[in-house]
C-alpha positions in Angstrom: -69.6 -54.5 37.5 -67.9 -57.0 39.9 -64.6 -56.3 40.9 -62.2 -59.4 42.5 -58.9 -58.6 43.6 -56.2 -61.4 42.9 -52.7 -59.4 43.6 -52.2 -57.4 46.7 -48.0 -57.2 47.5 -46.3 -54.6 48.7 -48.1 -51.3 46.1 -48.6 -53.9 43.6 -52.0 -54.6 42.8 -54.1 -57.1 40.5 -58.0 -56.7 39.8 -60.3 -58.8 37.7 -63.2 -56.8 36.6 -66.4 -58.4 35.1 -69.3 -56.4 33.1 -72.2 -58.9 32.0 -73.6 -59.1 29.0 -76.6 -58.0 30.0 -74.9 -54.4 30.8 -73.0 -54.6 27.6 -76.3 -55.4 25.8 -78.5 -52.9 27.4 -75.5 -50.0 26.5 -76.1 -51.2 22.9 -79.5 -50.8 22.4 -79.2 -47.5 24.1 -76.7 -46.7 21.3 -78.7 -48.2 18.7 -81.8 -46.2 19.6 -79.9 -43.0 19.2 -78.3 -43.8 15.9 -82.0 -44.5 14.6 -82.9 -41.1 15.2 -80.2 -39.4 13.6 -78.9 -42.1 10.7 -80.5 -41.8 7.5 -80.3 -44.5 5.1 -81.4 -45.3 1.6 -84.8 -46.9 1.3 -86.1 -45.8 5.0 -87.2 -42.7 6.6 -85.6 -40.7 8.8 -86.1 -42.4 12.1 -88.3 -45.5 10.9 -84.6 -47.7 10.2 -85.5 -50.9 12.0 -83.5 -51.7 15.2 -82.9 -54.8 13.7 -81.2 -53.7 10.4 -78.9 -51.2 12.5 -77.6 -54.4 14.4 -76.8 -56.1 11.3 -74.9 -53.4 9.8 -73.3 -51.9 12.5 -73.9 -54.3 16.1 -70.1 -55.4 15.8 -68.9 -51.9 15.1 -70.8 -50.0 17.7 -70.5 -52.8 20.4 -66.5 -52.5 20.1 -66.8 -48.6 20.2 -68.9 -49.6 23.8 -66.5 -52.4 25.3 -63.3 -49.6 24.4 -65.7 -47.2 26.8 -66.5 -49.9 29.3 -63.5 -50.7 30.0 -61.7 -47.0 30.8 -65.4 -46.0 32.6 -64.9 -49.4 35.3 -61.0 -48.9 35.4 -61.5 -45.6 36.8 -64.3 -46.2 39.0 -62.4 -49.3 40.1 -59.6 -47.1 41.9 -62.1 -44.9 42.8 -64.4 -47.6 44.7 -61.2 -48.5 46.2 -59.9 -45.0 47.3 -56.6 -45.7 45.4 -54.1 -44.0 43.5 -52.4 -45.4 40.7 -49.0 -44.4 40.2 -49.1 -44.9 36.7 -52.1 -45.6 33.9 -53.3 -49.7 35.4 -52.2 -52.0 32.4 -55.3 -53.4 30.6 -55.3 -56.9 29.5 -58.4 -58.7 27.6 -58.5 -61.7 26.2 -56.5 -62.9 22.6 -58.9 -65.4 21.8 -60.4 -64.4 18.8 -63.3 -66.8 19.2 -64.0 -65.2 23.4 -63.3 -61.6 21.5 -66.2 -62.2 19.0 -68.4 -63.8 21.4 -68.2 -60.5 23.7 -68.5 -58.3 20.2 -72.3 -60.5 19.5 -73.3 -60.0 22.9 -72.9 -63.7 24.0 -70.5 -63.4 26.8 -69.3 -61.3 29.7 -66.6 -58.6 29.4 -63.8 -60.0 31.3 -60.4 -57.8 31.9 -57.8 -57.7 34.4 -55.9 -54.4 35.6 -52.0 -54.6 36.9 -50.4 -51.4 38.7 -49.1 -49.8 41.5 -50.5 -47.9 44.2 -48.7 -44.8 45.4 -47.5 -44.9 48.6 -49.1 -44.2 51.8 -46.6 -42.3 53.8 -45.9 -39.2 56.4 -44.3 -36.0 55.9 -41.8 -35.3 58.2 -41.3 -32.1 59.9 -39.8 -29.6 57.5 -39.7 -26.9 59.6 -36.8 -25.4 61.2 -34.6 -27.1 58.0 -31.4 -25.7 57.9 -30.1 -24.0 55.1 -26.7 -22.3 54.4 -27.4 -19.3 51.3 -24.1 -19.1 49.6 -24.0 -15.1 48.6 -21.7 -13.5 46.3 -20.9 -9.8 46.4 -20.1 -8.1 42.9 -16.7 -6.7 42.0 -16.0 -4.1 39.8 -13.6 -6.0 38.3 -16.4 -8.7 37.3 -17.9 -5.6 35.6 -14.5 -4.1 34.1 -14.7 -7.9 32.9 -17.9 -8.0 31.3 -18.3 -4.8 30.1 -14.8 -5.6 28.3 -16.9 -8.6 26.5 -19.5 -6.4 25.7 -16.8 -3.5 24.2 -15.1 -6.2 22.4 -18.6 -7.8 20.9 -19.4 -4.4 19.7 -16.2 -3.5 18.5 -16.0 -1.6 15.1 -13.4 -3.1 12.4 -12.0 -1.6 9.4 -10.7 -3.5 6.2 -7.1 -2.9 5.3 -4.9 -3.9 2.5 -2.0 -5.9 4.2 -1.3 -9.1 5.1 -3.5 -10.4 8.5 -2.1 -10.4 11.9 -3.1 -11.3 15.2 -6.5 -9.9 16.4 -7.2 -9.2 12.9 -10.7 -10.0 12.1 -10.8 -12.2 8.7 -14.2 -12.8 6.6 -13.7 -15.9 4.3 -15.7 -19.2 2.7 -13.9 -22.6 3.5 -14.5 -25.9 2.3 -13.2 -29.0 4.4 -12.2 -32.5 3.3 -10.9 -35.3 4.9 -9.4 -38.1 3.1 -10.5 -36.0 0.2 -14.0 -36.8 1.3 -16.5 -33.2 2.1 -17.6 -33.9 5.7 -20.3 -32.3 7.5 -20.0 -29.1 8.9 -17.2 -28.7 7.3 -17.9 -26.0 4.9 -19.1 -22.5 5.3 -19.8 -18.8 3.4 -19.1 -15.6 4.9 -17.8 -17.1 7.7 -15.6 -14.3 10.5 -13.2 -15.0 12.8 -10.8 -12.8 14.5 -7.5 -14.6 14.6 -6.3 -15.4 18.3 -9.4 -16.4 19.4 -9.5 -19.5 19.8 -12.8 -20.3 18.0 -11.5 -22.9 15.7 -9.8 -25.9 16.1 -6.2 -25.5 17.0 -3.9 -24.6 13.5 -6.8 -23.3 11.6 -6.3 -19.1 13.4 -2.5 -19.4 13.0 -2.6 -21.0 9.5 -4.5 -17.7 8.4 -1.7 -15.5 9.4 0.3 -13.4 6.9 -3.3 -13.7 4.3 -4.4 -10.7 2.0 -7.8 -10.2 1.1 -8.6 -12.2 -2.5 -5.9 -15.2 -1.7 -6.9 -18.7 -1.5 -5.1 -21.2 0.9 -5.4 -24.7 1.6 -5.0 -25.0 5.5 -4.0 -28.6 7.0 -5.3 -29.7 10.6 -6.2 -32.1 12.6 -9.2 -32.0 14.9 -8.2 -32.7 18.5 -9.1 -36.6 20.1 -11.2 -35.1 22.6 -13.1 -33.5 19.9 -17.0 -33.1 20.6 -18.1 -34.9 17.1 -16.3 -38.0 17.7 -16.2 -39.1 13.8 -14.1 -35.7 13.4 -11.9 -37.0 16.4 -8.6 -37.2 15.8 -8.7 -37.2 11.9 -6.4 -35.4 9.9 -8.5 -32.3 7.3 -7.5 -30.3 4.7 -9.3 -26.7 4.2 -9.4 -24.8 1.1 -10.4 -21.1 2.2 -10.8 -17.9 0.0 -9.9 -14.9 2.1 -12.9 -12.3 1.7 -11.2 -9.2 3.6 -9.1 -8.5 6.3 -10.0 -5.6 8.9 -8.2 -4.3 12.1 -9.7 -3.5 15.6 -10.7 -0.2 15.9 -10.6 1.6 19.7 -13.5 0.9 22.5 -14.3 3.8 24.3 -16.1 3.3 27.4 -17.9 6.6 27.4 -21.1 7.8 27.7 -21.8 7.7 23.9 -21.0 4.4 23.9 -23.5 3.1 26.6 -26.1 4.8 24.4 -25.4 3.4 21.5 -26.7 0.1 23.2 -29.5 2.2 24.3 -28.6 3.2 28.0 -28.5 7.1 29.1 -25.0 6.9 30.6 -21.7 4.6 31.1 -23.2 4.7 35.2 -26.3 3.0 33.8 -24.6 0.5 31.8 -22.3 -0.8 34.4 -25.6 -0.5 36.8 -27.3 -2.6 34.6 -24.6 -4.9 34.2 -24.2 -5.5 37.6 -27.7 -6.1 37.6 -27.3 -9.3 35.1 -24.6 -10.8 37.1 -26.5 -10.2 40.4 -28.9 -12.2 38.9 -27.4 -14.9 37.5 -25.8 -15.4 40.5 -29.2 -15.5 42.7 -30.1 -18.3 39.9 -26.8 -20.4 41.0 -27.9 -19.7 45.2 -31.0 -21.0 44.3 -29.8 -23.9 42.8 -27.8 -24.5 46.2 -30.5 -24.0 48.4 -32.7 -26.2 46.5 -30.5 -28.5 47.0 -29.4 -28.6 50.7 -33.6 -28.3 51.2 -33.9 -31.6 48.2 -31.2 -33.6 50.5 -32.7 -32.7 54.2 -36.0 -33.9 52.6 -34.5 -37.1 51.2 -32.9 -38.0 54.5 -36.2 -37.6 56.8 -38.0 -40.0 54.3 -37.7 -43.6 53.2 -41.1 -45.4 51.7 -41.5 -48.2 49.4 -41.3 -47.3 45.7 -43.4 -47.9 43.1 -41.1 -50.1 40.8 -42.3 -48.9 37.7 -42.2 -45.1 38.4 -38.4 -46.0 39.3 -38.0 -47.7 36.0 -39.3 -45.1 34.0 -37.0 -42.2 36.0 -34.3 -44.5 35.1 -34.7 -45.6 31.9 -35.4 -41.3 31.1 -31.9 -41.0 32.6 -30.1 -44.0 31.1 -31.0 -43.0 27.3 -29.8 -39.1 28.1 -26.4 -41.0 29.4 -25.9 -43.5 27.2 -26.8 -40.6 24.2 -23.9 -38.4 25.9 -21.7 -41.5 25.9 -22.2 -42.2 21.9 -22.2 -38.7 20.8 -18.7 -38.0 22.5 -17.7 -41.1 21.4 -16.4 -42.2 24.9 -16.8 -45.7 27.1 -17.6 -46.0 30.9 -14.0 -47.0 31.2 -12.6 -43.7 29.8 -14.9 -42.1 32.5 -13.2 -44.2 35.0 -16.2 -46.2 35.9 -17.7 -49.2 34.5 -21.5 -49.7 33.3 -22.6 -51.6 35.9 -21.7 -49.3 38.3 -22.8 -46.5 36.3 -26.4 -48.1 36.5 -26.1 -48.8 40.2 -25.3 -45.1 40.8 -28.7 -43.7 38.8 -30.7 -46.3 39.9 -30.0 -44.8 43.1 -30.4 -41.3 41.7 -33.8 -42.2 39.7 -34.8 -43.6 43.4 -34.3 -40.2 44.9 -35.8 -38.7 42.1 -39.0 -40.4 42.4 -39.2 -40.5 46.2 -39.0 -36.3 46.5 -41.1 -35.9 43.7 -44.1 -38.0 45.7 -42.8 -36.1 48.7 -42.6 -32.4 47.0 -46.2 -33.5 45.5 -47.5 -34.6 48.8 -46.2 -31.3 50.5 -47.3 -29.1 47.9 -50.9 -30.8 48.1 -51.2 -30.2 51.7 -50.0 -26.4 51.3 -52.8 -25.6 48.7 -49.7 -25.2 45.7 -51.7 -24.0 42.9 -50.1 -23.7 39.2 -52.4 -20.4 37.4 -53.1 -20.4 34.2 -50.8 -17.0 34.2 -47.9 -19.1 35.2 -48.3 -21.9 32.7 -48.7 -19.4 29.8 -45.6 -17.5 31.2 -43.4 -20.7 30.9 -45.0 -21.8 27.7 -44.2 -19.1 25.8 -40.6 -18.2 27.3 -40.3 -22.0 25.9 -41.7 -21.4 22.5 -39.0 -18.6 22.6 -36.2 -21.6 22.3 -37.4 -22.1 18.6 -36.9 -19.2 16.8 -38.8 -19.6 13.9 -41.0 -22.2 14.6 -42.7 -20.6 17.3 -46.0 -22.1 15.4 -45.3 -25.2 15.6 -44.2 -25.4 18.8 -47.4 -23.6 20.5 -49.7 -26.3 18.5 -47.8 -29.6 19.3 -48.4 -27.9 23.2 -51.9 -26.8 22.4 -53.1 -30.1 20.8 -51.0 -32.7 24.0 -52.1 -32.0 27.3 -49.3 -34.3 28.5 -47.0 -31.7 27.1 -48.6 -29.2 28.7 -48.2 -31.4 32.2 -44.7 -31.2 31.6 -44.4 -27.8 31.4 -46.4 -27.4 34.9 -44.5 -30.2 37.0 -41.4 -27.9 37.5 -43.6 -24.3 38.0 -45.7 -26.4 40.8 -42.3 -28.3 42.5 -40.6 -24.5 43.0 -43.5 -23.4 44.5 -43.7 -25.8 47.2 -40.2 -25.1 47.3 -40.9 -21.6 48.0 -43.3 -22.8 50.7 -41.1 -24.9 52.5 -38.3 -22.2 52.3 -40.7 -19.8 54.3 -40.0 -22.2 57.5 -36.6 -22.7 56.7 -34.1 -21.4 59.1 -31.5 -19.8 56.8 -28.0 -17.9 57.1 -25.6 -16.0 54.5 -22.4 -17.0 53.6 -19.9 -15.0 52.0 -18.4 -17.7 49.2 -16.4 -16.7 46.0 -17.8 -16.5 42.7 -16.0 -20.3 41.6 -17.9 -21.6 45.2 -21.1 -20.8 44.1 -20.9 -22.0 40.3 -19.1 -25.0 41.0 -20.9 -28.0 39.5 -22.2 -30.5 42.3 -24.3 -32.0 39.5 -28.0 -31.1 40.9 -29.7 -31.5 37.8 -29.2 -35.5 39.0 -30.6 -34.9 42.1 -33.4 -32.7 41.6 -37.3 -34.5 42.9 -40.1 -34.2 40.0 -43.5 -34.0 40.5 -45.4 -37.2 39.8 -48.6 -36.8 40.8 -49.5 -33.9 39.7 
């Protein structure tokens, strides 16, 4: 194998590898000589096929089957020989001529191929220790617990049919059928369908058109879906519903008692607003670690700045761009109506896929260092609490992860970047602050900030 390098810029690298003939010949008899020992073929013995006769029928096939191996064998041990790390798989190019390709396939020329890609980054860590990090803590009210148990209560509230006409917070069951333009439109129909009028479930005029219905009527209710509605063909448009009223049932009482914290399976009403607290305890340590990943994400970015590899960038961008420019279609919006433009738009996560890819070589780099390590516990843990997501197919899911390793990759980046996370917490130095419930869940948009892990 000779190697010749004809592109070093910046982490941009060229490399024209060479395998002669010779080599490529030598792996072909070596092949040849195994397949005579195992082929059998009509008219020969088993084993006594002549070398020959095996070239003739299958030289082309099994030479091709050899070049494909060659060439991912030498592109490896190319980075290797060269102590580098490619930020992405090198891009393979060999020649188009058909006339070279056949030559190379009869074993009368060199194997000639040239590798493009980037290196990753050499760069330092800066010190992370002594990062300063603000905890935003929230302290649970008993009115947040008077709140949610009232949610639960009215989830779990019994209702009883009744003969009159509905009112509000009457809970109606009905089918409905919805045209617009006398055109059926999806989603717009449904059986057995319940909603408690009042709500606020659907679209304004639908709740207050069902006011004053008995159980057995038919009505034809006329809307029109809102302009900032989320299906934008619906936006806007003027629909008539036919509905057939099913029965009509009044609210019974809640009692908070102990009788009815069992009835969801806890001993006593103490246990269920214990538990309850519990759940919003939680969910609230889930939004202070957001922050503080955060505030450690941004101190991180700001001690490092290193050449990118352009196409990691791309890729983080282009990941981003469809997810934006998906949101934009299905809401049936423009950049104007967001009071931007798209050039500026791309400008501002260009500079966001940047950051991305920057932490996640730096998170990767720190967790390296530390000895991260991702168990096969872990990775089973998330698995299945994804497979969870599809109820129903939770088959199907587990075999597209069990048969693509890539997948499985994906599953691991985030489990090993909260880790080092973790890690980098431990020499953090941190203080409480007292901040309200709206403080801590206000949207700063992390999910655009966040680093993944690259190289791992």
């Amino acid at each position: 194998m000779q190697v010749n390098e004809t592109l070093a810029e910046g982490l941009k690298r060229e490399l024209t590898v060479t395998i002669p003939a010779t080599e490529l010949g030598s792996r072909l008899s070596e092949k040849l000589e195994d397949m005579k020992r195992r082929i059998r073929l009509n008219g020969f013995r088993p084993g006594k096929v002549p070398i020959s006769h095996l070239r003739n029928l299958y030289g082309k096939s099994a030479m091709a089957e050899i070049v494909e191996a060659t060439v991912s064998e030498t592109s490896r041990k190319a980075l290797t020989d060269r102590d580098e790390k490619a930020a992405l798989q090198p891009e393979i190019a060999m020649t188009e001529d058909e006339a070279e390709a056949n030559e190379i396939l009869d074993g009368k020329a060199d194997l000639v191929f040239t590798m493009a890609y980037e290196v990753l980054p050499e760069f330092e860590i800066a010190d992370f220790k002594g990062i300063t990090i603000e905890r935003p803590v929230v302290d649970v009210t008993d009115e947040e617990i008077d709140e949610r148990l009232n949610q639960i209560g009215e989830a779990n509230r019994a209702y009883e049919s009744v003969p009159r006409k509905a009112k509000d917070g009457d809970r109606i069951t009905m089918s409905y059928a919805g045209q617009i333009d006398g055109e059926p439109f999806e989603g717009g129909a449904d059986q057995n369908a319940q909603i408690t009028i009042g709500s606020g479930q659907f679209i304004p005029g639908f709740e207050d058109g069902l006011k004053g219905v008995k159980a057995g009527e038919e009505k034809t209710i006329e809307v029109t879906f809102p302009d900032e509605y989320q299906a934008a063909h619906l936006a806007g448009k003027a629909a008539e519903f036919l509905v057939e009223i099913k029965d009509v049932a009044e609210p019974g009482e809640i009692a908070f008692d102990d009788e009815f914290a069992k009835r969801l399976g806890l001993d006593s009403m103490d246990k269920l607003r214990e538990t309850i607290k519990g759940q919003i305890e939680n969910e609230y340590g889930i939004a202070t670690r957001q922050k503080i990943k955060r505030q450690i994400l941004d101190a991180l970015d700001e001690k490092h700045s290193f050449d990118l590899p352009e196409k990691l960038v791309s890729q983080e961008f282009d990941n981003i761009w469809r997810q934006i420019a998906h949101d934009i279609e299905q809401h049936g919006k423009s950049f104007e109506d967001e009071g931007t433009t798209e050039e500026k738009a791309r400008a501002e996560y260009q500079t966001i896929a940047e950051r991305r890819v920057r932490l996640g070589l730096v998170l990767s780099r720190v967790g390296e260092e530390a000895e991260v390590e991702v168990s096969e516990e872990e990775l089973q843990r998330s698995l299945y609490a994804h497979v969870r997501q599809f109820p129903g197919q939770e088959q199907q899911v587990l075999d597209y992860y069990k048969n693509n390793p890539t997948a499985i990759q994906e599953l691991r980046a985030p489990i090993f970047e909260d880790k080092t996370i973790d890690y980098i917490m431990e020499f953090a130095d941190v203080t409480d602050k007292t901040v309200t419930k709206e403080e801590l869940l206000a949207d700063e948009d992390e999910d655009d900030h966040e680093g993944h892990d690259h190289d791992h």
